[in-house]
C-alpha positions in Angstrom: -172.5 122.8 -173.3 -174.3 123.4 -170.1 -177.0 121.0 -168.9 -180.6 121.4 -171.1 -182.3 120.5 -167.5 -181.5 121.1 -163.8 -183.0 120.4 -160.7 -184.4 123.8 -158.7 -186.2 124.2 -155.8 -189.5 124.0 -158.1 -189.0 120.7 -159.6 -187.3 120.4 -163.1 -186.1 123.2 -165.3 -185.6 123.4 -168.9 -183.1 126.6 -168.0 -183.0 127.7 -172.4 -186.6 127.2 -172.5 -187.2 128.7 -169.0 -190.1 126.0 -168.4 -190.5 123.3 -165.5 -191.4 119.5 -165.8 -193.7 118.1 -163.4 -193.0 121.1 -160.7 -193.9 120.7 -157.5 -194.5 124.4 -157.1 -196.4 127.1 -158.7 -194.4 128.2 -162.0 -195.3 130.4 -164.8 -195.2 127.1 -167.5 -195.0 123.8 -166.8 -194.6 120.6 -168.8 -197.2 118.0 -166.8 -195.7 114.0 -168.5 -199.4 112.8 -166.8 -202.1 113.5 -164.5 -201.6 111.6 -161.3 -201.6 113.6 -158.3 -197.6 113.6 -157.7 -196.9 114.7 -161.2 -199.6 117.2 -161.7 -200.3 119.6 -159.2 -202.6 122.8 -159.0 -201.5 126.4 -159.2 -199.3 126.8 -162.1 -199.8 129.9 -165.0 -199.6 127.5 -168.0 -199.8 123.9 -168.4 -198.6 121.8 -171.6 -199.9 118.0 -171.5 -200.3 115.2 -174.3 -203.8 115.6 -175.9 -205.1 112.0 -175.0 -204.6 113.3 -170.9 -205.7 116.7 -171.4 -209.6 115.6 -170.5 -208.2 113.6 -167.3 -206.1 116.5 -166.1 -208.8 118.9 -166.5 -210.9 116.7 -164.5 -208.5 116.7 -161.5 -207.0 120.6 -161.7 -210.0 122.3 -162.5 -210.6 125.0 -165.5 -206.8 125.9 -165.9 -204.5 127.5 -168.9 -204.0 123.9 -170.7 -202.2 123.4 -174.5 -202.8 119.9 -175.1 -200.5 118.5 -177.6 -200.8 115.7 -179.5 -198.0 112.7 -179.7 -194.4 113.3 -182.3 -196.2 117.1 -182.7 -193.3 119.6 -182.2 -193.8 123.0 -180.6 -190.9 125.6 -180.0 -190.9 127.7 -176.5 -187.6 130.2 -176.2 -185.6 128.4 -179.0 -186.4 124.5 -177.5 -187.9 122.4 -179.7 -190.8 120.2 -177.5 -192.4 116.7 -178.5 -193.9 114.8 -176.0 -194.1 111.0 -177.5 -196.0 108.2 -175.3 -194.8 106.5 -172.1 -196.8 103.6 -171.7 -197.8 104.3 -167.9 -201.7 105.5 -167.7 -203.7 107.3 -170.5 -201.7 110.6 -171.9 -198.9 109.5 -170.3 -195.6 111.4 -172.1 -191.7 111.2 -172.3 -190.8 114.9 -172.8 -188.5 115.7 -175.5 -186.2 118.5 -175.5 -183.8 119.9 -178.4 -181.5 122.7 -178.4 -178.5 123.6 -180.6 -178.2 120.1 -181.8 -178.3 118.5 -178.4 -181.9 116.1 -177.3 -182.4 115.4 -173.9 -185.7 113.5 -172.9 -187.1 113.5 -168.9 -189.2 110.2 -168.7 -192.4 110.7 -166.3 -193.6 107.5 -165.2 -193.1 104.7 -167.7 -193.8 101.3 -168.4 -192.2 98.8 -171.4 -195.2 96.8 -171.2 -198.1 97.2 -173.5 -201.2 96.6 -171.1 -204.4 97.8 -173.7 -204.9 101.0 -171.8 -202.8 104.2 -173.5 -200.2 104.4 -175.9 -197.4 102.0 -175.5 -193.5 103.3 -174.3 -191.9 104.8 -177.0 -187.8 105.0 -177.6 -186.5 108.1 -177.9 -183.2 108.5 -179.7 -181.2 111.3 -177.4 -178.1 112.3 -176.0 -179.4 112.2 -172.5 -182.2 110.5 -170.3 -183.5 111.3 -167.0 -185.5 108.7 -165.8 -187.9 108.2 -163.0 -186.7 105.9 -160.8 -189.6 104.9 -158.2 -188.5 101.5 -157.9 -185.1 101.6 -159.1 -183.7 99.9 -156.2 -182.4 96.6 -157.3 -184.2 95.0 -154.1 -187.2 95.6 -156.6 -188.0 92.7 -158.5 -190.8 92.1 -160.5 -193.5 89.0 -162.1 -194.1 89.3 -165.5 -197.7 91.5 -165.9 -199.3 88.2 -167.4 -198.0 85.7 -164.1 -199.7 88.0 -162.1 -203.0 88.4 -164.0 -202.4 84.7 -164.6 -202.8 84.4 -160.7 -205.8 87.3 -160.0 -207.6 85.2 -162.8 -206.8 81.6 -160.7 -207.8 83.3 -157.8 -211.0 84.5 -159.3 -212.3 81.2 -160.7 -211.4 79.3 -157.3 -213.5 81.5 -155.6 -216.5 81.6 -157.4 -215.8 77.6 -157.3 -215.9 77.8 -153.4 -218.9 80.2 -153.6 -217.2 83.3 -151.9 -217.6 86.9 -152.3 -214.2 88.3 -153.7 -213.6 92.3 -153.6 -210.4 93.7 -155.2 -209.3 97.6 -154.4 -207.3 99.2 -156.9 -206.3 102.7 -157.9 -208.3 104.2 -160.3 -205.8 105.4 -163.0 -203.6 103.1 -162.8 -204.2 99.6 -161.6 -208.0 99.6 -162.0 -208.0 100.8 -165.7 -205.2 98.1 -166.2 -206.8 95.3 -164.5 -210.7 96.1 -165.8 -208.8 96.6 -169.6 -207.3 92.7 -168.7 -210.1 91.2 -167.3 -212.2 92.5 -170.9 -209.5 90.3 -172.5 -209.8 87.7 -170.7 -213.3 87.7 -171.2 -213.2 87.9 -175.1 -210.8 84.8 -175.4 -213.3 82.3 -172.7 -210.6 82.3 -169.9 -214.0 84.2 -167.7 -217.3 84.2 -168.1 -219.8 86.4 -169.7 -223.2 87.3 -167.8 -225.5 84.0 -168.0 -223.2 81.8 -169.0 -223.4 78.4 -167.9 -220.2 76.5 -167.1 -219.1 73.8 -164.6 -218.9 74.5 -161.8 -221.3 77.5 -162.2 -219.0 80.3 -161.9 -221.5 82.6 -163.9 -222.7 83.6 -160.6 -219.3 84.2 -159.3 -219.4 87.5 -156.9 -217.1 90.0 -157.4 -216.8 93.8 -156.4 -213.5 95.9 -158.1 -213.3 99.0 -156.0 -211.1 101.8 -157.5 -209.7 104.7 -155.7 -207.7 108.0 -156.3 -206.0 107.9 -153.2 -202.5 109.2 -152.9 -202.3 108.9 -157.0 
């Protein structure tokens, strides 16, 4: 059987189904896995999304043709069956699934295997074949554990306020800054920070902090 998806000059095609995933230029339909800025671009007919991005989508693209489809439901477009099922990387985040004549091939988006609070954790996808992003696949990529690393922003934080500095931490708004503010909420409700006017010692109640969040080059 020939390949479900190809690679064309507009980003990825669904050739049966005669539909795009995340194109990079102005199709007819296109499959959009979520709404940051190199996934989701302006200009296309139709756009498909997962219903809990649809809002976020609209918000960045403007009043546009949108379906918004909710996780596991299955649609049919030109005989392909399409699910889109939850990929754990920022709110409406999808894995597209695509089944033709027996065959299921799924094209990732952005993903993440870690729950983080934010959006619908990754879902496995029983398929024949997988096309995965692979931003960081390079095996010079190596990363801490999500929880040594808030683990440190939380150590850094408390030594801080301890010393009486200001602290300011910039952070992409979809993405890091929904994760980190979601984190920081947690740490708040099990004691590991402070609430508003409560005393501790040292007095870190009155521990300074600005979180900055940003859309740039999302």
């Amino acid at each position: 059987m020939a390949d479900l998806v190809v690679a064309a000059k507009e980003g990825l095609l669904c050739v049966p189904g005669d539909f795009y995933i995340d194109p990079w230029l102005p199709v007819e339909r296109a499959v959009i896995t979520h709404a940051h800025a190199d996934h989701a671009r302006a200009g296309h007919a139709h756009y498909l999304t997962a219903a809990p991005g649809a809002a976020v989508l609209r918000s960045r693209l403007g009043e546009i043709s949108l379906e918004a489809l909710p996780y596991g439901k299955k649609i049919i477009h030109n005989g392909v069956t399409i699910s889109l099922h939850p990929a754990g990387h920022v709110l409406g985040s999808a894995q597209v699934r695509l089944e033709w004549h027996g065959e299921v091939w799924v094209v990732s988006g952005d993903y993440k295997l870690d729950p983080d609070g934010t959006c619908a954790p990754f879902e496995p996808v029983t398929c024949d074949a997988f096309i995965t992003e692979s931003t960081f696949g390079l095996p010079i990529y190596r990363w801490e554990a999500q929880q040594k690393i808030f683990d440190d922003i939380r150590h850094w934080w408390r030594r801080n306020a301890e010393e009486g500095r200001a602290q300011r931490a910039v952070l992409l708004r979809l993405r890091q800054g929904a994760t980190s503010i979601e984190r920081y909420r947690q740490c708040r409700r099990s004691h590991h920070l402070p609430r508003r006017g409560q005393r501790t010692q040292p007095d870190i109640s009155r521990e300074r902090c600005l979180v900055t969040t940003h859309s740039e080059r999302e």
